[in-house]
C-alpha positions as MATLAB code, in Angstrom:
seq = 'XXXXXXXXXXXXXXXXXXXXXXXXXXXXXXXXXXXXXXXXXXXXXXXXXXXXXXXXXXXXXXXXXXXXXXXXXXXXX';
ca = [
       0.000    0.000    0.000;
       2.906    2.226    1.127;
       4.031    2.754   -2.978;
       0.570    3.468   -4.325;
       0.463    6.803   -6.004;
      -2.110    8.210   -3.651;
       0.473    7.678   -0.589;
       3.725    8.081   -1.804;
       3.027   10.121   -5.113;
       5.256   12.846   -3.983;
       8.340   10.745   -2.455;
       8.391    9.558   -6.453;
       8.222   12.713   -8.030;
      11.002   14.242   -5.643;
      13.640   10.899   -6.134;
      12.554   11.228   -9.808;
      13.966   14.288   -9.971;
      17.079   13.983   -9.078;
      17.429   10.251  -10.092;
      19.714   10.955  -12.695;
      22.119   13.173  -10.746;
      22.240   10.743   -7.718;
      25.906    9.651   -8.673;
      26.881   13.285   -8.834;
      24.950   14.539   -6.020;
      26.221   12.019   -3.511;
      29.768   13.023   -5.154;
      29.004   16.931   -4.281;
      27.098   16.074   -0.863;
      30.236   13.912   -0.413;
      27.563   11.456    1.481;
      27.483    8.099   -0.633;
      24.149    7.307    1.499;
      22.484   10.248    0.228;
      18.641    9.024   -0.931;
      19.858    5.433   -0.046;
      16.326    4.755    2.204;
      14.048    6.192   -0.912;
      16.320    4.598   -3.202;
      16.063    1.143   -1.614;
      12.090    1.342   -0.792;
      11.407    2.362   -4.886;
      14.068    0.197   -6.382;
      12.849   -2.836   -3.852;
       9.689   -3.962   -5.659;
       8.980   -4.339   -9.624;
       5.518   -1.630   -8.657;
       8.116    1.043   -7.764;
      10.517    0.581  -10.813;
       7.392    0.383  -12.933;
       6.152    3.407  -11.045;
       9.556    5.308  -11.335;
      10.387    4.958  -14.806;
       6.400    6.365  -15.684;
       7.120    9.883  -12.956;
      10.732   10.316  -14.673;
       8.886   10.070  -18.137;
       6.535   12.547  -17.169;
       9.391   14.454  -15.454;
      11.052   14.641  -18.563;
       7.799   15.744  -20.434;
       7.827   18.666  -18.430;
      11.068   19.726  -18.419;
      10.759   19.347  -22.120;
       7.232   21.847  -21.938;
       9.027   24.504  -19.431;
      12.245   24.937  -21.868;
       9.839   24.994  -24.774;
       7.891   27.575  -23.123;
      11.449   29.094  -22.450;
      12.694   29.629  -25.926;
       8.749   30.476  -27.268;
       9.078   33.361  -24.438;
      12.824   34.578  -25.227;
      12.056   34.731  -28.591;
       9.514   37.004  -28.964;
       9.960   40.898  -30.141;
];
């Protein structure tokens, strides 16, 4: 129950974010057990991998939209 979307909806959209950058950002934090508890919990169980991969997807989708929106806005005259 804990890693359905109506509980834990936001813990995935936060450890999405900075999935990609957890190498780097344990590097920077110089704490290698930085996110380690999320990371464990999500990773633990094929629901959270299935349920990670979909919120980084959409993650991307809107990082996509906001620089879109970006460039559309800078380039106007």
């Amino acid at each position: 129950m804990f890693l359905q979307p109506s509980v834990s909806g936001e813990m995935f959209v936060m450890f999405g974010k900075v999935y990609s950058l957890l190498k780097e950002l344990r590097e920077k934090l110089d704490d290698p057990e930085a996110f380690r508890d999320v990371e464990a919990v999500i990773m633990g169980t094929k629901c959270g991998r299935d349920r990670l991969k979909f919120i980084t997807k959409r993650i991307e989708m809107w990082r996509e939209k906001t620089a879109n929106k970006t460039e559309a806005g800078g380039k106007r005259t």
